[in-house]
Backbone bond lengths (Angstrom), bond angles and torsions (degrees), N, CA, C in turn:
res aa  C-N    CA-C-N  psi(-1)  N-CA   C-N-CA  omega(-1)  CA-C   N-CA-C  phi
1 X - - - 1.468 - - 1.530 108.60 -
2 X 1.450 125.78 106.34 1.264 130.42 -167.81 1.734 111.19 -52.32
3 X 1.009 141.14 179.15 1.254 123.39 -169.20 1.252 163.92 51.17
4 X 1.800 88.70 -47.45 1.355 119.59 178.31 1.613 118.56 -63.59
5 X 1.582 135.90 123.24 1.193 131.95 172.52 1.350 97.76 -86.98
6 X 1.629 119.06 155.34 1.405 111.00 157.45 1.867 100.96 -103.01
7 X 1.161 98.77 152.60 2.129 124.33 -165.42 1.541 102.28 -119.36
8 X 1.359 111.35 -47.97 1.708 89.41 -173.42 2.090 89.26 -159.23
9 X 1.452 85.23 166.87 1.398 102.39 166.08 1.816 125.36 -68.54
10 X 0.823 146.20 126.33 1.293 124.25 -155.87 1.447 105.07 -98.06
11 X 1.349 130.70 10.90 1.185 113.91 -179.33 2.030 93.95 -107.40
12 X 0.923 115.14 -0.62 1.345 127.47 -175.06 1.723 110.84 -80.19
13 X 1.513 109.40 -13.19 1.930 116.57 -173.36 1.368 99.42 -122.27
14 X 1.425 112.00 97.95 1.221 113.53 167.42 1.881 145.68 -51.46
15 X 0.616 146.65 154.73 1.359 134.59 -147.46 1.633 107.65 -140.80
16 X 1.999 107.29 87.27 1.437 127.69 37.70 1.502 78.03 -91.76
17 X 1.928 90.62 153.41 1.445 108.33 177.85 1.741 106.43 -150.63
18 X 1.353 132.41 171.26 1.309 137.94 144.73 1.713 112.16 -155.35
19 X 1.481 93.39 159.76 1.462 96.07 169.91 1.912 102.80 -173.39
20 X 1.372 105.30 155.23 1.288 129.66 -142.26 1.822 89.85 -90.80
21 X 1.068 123.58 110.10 1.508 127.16 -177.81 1.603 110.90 -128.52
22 X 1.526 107.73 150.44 1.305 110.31 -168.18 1.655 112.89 -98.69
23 X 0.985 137.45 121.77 1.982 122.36 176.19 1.812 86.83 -120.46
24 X 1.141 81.59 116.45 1.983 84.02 142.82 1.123 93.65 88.57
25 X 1.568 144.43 -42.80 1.238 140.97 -143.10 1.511 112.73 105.29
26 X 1.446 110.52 11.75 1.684 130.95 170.70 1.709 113.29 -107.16
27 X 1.552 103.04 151.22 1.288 94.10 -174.43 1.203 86.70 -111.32
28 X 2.035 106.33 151.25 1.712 106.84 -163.34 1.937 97.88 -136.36
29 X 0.644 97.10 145.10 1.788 106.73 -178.75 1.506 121.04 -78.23
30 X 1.251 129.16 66.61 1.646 117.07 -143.78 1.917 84.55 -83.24
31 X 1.522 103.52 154.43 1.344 103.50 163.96 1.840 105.06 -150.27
32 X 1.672 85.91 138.05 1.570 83.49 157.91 1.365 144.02 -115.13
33 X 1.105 128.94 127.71 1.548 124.69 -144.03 1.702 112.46 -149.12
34 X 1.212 116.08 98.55 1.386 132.81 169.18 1.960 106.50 68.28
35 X 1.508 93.57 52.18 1.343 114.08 169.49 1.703 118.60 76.42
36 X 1.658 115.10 29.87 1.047 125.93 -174.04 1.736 112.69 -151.75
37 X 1.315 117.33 148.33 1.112 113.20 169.90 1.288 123.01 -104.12
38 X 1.350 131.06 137.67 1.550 132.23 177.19 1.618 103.97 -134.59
39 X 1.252 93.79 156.72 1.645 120.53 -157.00 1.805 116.35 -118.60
40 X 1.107 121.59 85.71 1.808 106.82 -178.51 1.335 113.93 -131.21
41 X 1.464 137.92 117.93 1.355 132.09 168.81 1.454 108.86 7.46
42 X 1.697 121.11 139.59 1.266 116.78 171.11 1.987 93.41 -110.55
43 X 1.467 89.23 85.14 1.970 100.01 155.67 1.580 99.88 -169.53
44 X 0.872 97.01 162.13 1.663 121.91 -157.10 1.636 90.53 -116.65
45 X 1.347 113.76 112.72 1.754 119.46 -174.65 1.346 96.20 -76.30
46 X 1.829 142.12 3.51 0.984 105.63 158.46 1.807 121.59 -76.35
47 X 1.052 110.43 -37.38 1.564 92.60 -173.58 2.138 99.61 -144.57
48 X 1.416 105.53 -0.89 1.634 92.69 147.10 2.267 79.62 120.71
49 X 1.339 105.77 0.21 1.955 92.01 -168.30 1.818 84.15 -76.91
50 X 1.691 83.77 159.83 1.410 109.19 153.25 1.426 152.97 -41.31
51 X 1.357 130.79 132.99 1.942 93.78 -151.98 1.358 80.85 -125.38
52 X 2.082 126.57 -7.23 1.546 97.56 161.48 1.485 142.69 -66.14
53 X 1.718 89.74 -14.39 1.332 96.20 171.03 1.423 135.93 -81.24
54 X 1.648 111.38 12.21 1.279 133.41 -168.89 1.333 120.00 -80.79
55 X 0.943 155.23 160.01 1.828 167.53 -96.54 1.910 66.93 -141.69
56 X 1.220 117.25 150.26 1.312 117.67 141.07 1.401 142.07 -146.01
57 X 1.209 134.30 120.47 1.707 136.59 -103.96 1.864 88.88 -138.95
58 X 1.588 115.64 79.05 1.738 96.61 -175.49 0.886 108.45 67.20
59 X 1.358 126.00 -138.38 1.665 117.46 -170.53 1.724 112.25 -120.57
60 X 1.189 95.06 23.13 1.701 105.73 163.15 1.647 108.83 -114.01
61 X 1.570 100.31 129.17 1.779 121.41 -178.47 1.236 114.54 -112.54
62 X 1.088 124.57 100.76 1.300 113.30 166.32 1.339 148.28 -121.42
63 X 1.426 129.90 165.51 1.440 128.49 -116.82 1.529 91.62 -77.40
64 X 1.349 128.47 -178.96 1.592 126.16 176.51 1.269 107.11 -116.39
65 X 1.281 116.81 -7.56 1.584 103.21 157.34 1.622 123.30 -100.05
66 X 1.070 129.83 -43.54 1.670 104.88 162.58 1.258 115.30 -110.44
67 X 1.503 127.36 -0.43 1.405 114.86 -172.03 1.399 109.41 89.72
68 X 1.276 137.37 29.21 1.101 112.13 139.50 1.324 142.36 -85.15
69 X 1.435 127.05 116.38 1.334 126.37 162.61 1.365 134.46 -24.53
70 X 1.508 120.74 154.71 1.499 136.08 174.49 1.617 98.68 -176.32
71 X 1.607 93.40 138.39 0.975 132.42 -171.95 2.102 95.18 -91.19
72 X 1.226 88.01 109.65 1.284 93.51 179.33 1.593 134.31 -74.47
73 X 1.588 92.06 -18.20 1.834 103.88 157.04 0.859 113.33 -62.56
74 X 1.639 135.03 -34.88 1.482 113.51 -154.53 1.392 97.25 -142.99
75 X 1.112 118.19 -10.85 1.738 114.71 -173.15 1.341 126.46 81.59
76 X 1.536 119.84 6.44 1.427 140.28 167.10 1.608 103.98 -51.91
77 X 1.187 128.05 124.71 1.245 134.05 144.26 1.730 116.62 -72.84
78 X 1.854 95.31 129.99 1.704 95.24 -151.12 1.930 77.21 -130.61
79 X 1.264 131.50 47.01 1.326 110.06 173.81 1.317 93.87 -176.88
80 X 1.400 131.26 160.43 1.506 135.90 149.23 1.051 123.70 -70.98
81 X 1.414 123.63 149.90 1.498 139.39 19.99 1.445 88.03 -77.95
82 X 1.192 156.97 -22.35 1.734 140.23 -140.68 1.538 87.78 -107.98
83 X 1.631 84.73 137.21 1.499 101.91 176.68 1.441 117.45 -146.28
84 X 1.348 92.12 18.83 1.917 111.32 152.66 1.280 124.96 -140.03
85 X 1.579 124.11 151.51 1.209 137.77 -159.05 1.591 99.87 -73.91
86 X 0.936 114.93 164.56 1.745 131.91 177.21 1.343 116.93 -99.51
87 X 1.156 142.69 145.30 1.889 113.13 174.46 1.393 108.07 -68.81
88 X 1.339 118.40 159.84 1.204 123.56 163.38 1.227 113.39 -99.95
89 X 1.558 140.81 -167.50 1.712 127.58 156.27 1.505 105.36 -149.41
90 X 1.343 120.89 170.75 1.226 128.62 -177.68 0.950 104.91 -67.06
91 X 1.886 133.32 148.54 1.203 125.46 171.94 1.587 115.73 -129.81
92 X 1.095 144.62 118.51 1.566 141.37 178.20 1.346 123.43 -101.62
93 X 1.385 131.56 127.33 1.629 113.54 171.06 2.066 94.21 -112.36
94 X 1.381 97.97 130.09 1.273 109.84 166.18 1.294 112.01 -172.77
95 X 1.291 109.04 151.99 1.915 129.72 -157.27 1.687 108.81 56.82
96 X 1.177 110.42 35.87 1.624 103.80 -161.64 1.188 139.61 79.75
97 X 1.028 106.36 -0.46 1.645 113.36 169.00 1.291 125.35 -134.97
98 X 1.553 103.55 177.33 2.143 95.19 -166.50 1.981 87.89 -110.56
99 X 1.600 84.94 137.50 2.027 83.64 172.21 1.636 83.11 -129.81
100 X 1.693 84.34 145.53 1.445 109.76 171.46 1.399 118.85 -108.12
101 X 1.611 138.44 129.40 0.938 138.52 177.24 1.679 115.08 -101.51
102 X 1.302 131.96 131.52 1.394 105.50 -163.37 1.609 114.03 -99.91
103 X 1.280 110.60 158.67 1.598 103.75 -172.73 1.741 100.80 -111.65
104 X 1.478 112.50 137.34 1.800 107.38 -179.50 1.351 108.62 -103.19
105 X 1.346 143.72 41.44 1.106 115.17 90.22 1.365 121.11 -147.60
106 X 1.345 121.79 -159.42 1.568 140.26 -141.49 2.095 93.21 -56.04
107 X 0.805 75.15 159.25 1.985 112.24 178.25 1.695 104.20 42.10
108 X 1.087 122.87 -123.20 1.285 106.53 -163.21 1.788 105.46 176.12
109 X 1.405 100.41 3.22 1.839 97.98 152.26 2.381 69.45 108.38
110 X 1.522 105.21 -174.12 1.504 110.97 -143.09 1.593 84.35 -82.48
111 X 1.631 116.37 167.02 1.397 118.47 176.32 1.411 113.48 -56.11
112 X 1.376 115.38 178.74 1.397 121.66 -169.72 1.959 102.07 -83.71
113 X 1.011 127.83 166.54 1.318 124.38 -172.96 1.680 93.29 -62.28
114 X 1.532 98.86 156.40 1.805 98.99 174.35 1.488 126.33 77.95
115 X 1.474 93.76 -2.57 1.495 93.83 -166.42 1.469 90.96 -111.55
116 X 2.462 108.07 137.65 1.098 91.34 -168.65 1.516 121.40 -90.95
117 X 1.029 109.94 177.25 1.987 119.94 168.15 1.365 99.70 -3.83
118 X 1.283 108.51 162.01 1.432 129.90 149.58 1.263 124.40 -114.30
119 X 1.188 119.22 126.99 1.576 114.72 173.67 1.080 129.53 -48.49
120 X 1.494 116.21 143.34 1.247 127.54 -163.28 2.057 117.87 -38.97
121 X 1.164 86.70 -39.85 1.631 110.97 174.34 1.339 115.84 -47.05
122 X 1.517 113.34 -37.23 1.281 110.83 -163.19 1.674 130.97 -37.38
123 X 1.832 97.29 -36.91 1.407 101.60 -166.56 1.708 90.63 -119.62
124 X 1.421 135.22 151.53 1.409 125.58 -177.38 1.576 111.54 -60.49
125 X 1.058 97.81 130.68 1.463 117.77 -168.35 1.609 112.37 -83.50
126 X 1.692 124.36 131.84 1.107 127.10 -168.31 1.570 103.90 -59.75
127 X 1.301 101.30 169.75 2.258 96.14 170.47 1.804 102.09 -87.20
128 X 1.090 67.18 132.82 1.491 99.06 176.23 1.598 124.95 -110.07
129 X 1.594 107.43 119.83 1.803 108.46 -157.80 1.284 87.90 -53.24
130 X 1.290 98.71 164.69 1.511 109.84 151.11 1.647 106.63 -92.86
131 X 1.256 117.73 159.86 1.234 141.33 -165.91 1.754 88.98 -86.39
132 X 1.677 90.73 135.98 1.550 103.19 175.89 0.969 116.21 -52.85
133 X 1.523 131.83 139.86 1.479 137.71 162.41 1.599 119.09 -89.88
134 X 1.117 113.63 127.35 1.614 138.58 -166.73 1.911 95.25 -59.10
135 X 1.342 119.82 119.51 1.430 103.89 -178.67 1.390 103.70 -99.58
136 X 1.146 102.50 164.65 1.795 122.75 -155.97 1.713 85.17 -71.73
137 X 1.418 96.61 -170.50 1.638 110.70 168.07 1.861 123.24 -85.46
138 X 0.999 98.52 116.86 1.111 106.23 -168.40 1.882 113.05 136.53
139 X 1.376 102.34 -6.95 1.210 100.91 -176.24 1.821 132.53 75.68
140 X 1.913 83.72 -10.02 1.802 85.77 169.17 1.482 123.71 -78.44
141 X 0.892 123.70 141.80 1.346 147.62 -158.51 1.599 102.75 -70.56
142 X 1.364 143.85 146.55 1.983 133.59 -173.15 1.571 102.21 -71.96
143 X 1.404 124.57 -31.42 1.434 142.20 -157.40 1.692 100.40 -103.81
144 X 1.128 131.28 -3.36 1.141 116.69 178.04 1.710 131.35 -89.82
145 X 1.802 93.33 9.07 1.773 100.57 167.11 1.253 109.68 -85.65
146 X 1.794 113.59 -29.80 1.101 136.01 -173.31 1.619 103.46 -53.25
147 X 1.159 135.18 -51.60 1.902 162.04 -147.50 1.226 117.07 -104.24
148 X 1.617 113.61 -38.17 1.611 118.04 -148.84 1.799 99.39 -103.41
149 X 1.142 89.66 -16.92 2.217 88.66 -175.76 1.191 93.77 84.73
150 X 1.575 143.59 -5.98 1.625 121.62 -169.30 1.851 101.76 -126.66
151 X 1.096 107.06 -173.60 1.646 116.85 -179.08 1.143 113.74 83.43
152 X 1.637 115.40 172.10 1.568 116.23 -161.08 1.871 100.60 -63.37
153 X 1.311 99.29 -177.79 1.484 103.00 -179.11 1.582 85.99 -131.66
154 X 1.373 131.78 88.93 1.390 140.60 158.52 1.380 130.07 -107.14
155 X 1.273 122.17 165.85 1.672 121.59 169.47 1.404 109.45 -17.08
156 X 1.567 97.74 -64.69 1.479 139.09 -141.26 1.291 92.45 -68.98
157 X 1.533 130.48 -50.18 0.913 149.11 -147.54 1.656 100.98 -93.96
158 X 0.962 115.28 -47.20 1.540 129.48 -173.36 1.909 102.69 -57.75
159 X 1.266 78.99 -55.77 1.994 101.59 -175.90 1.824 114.69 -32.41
160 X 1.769 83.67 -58.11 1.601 117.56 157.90 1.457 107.44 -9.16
161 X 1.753 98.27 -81.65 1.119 131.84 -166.11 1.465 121.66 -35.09
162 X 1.506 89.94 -57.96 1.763 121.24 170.65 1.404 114.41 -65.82
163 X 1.265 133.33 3.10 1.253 113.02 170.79 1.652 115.53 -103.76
164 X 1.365 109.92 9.02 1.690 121.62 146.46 1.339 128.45 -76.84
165 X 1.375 110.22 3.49 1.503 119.92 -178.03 1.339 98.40 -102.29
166 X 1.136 123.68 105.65 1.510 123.00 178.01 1.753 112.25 -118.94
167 X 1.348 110.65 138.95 1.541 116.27 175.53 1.609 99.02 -56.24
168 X 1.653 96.94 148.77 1.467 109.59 -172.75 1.532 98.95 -86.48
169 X 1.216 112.58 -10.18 1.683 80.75 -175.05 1.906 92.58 -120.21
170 X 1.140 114.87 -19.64 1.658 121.60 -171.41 1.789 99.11 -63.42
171 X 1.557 99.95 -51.13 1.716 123.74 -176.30 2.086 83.71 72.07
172 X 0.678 103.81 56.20 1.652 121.61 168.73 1.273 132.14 -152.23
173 X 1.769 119.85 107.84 1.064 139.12 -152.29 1.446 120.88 -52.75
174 X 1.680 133.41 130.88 1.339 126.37 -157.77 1.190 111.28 -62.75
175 X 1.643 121.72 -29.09 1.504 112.73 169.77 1.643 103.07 -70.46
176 X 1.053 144.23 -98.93 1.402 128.82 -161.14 1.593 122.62 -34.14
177 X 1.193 111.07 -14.59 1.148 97.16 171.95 2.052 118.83 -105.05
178 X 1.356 101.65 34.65 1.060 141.38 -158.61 1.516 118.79 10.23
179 X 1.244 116.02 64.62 1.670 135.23 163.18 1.193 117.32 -101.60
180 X 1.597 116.16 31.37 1.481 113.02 150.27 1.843 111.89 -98.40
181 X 1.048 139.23 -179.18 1.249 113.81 167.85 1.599 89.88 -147.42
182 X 1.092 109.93 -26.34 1.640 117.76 -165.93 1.769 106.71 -144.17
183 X 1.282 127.42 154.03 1.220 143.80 134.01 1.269 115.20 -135.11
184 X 1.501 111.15 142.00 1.509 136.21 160.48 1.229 135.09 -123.61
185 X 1.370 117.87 111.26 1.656 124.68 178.11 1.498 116.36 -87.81
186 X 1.526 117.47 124.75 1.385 102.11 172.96 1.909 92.17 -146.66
187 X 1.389 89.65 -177.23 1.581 92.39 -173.87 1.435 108.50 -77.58
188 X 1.600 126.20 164.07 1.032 136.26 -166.02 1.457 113.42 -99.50
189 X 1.452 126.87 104.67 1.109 139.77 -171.81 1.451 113.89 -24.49
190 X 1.837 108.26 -55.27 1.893 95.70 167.10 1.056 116.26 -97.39
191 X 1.150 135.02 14.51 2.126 131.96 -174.12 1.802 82.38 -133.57
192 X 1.022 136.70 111.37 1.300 142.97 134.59 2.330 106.97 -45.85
193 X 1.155 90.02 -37.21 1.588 65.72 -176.78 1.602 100.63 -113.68
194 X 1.341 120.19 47.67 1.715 135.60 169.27 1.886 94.05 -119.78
195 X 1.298 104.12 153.33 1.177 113.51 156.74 1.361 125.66 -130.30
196 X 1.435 105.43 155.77 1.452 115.94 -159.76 1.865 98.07 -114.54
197 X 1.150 109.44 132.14 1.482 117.67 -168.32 1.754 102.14 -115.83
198 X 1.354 112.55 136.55 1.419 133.83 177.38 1.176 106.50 -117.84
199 X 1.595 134.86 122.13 1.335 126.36 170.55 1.329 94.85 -137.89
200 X 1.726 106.23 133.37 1.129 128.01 173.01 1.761 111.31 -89.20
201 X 1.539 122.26 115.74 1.152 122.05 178.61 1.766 131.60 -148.20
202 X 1.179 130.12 154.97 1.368 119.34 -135.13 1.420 95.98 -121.48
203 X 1.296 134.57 165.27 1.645 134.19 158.24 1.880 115.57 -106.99
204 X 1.250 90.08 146.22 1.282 94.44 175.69 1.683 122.84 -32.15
205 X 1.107 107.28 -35.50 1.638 133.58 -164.34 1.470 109.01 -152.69
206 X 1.553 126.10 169.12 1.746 123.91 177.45 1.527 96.39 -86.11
207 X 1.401 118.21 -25.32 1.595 110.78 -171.32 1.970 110.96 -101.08
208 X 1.348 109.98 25.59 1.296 112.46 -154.87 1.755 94.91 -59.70
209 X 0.771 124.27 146.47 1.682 132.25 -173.46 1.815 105.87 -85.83
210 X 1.253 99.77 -31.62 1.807 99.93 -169.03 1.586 95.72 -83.90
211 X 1.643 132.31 5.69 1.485 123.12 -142.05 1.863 100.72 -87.83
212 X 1.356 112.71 -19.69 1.711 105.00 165.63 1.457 116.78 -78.87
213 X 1.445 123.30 -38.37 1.310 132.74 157.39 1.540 110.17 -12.75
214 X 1.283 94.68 -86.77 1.561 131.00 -157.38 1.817 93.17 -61.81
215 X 0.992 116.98 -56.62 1.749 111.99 160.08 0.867 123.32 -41.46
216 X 1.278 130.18 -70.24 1.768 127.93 163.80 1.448 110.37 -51.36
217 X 1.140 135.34 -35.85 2.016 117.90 170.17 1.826 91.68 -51.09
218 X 1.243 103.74 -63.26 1.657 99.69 -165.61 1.165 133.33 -46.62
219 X 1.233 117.61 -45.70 1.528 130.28 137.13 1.184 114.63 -8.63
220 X 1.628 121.66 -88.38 1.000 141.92 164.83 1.239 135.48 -21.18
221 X 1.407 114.83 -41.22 1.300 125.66 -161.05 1.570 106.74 -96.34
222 X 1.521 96.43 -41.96 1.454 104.64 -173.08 1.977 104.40 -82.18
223 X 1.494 109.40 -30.11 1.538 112.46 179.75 1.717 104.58 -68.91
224 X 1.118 130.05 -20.52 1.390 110.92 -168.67 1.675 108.28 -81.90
225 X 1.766 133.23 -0.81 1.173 122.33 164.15 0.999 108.44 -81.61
226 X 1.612 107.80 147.27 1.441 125.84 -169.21 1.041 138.13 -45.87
227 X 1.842 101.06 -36.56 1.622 132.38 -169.10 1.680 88.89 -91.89
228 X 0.994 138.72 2.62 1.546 110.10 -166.73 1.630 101.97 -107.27
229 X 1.271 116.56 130.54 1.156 105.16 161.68 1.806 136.46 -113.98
230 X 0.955 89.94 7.48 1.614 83.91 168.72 1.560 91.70 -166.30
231 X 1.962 106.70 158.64 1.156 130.97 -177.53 1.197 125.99 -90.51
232 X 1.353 146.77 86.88 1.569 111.68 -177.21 1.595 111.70 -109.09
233 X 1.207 122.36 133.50 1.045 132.80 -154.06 1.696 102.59 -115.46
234 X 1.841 140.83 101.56 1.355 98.18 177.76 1.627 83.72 -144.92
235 X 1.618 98.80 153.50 1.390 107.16 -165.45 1.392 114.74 -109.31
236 X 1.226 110.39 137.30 1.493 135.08 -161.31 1.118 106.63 -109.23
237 X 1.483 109.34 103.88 1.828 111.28 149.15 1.574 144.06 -84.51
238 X 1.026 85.50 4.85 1.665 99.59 176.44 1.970 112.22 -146.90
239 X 1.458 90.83 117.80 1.902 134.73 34.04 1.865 81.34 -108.92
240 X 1.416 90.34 157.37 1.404 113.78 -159.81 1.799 82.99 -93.34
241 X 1.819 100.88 141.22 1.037 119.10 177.79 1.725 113.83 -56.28
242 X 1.595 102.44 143.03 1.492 107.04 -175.35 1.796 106.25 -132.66
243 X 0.913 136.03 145.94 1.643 140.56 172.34 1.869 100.53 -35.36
244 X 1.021 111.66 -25.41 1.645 105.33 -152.99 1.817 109.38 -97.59
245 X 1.741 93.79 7.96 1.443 108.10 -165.05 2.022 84.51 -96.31
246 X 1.006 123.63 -39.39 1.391 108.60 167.42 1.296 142.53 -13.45
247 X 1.405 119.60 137.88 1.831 102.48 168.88 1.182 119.99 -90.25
248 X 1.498 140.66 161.88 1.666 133.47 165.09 1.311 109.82 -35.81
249 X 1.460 122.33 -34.21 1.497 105.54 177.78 1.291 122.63 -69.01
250 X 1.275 121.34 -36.88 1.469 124.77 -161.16 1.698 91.08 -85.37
251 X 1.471 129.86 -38.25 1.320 106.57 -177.13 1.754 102.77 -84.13
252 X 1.368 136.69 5.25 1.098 114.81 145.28 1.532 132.80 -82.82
253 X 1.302 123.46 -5.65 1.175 151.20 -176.70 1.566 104.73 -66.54
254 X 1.526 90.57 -56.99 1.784 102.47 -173.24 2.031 112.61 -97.98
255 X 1.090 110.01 -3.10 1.455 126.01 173.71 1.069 106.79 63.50
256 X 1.402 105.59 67.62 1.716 144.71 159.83 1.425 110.92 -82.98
257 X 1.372 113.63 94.71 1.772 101.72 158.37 1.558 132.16 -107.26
């Protein structure tokens, strides 16, 4: 079989089964699952963990550090934080053993017949408005302390602020997607009537790639009211962000049910 390496004996991976096999000088995720073997990179495109070491649920595995899913037929990412596919690879069993052929790049062409949907997530998802917000009485707008340089400088107000900070690839705001954990307003060491803002906030992952980005929006967002005078920005890994820290909006946003 041109290409094809053989990885393991096939009566040796029990069924449900996995085990950690080498092709090429790549490490590959073999799994067996309802009398078949399938083959997909063992890393999780949200932040690079292992997905043999993952819970595995039918033919969705998922990662052991936040839980994102993959569909181990095809390498579809079917859950958040991951919002790209994994490669999958060709898989063969013959003379007794399973050979893997590898594919360069990601997924592996549409699922196998029978196999269901993928979540909306699977492939990065366009931005999506957010749904109008109902304005208070008075006709002011929730975002307009955020814009205008004026109004109190509170939690409440700050929070506001933060929901213009949106993940670059989620396009879902850091508060709903709940990576604030804390804000604090206090007075400003040289302006008694300036305030100085502390926000405690977390990343998807410790290696999240968008995580200077997403600091500088915050900065930003919260530094452009008038009254504020300084930013502090500091990031919290514990307890380390999980899918379930979300609001109903953001998992309707991303077609979370």
């Amino acid at each position: 079989m041109e290409g094809f390496t053989r990885v393991a004996d096939a009566s040796a991976i029990p069924d449900p089964g996995r085990e950690l096999v080498e092709v090429e000088g790549e490490v590959v995720a073999l799994f067996h699952v309802g009398g078949a073997f399938h083959a997909i990179d063992d890393v999780c495109t949200h932040d690079g963990g292992t997905l043999a070491d993952g819970a595995l649920v039918g033919f969705a595995v998922a990662c052991p550090r936040h839980g994102a899913k993959f569909d181990v037929r095809t390498g579809a990412a079917l859950s958040m934080p991951a919002v790209r596919p994994t490669r999958c690879h060709e898989v063969r069993v013959a003379d007794g053993g399973v050979w893997i052929r590898l594919r360069r790049a990601p997924g592996g062409g549409p699922p196998p017949a029978g196999s269901p949907a993928t979540a909306p997530v699977a492939a990065s998802p366009a931005p999506v408005a957010s749904a109008p917000r109902a304005a208070p009485a008075g006709g002011v707008e929730p975002h307009a302390v955020a814009t205008d340089g004026g109004g109190e400088v509170s939690e409440d107000a700050v929070r506001e602020m933060l929901r213009e900070v949106k993940d670059p690839e989620l396009f879902v705001n850091i508060v709903d997607l709940g990576l604030v954990y804390g804000v604090t307003v206090s007075a400003a060491a040289d302006d008694p009537a300036g305030r100085q803002v502390s926000i405690d906030m977390t990343m998807t992952s410790p290696a999240c790639p968008a995580g200077p980005q997403l600091i500088a929006d915050t900065k930003r967002a919260v530094g452009r009211h008038a009254a504020v005078r300084g930013v502090e920005v500091r990031i919290v890994m514990d307890p380390p962000w999980t899918p379930d820290r979300m609001s109903d909006a953001a998992r309707d946003q991303l077609g979370i049910f």
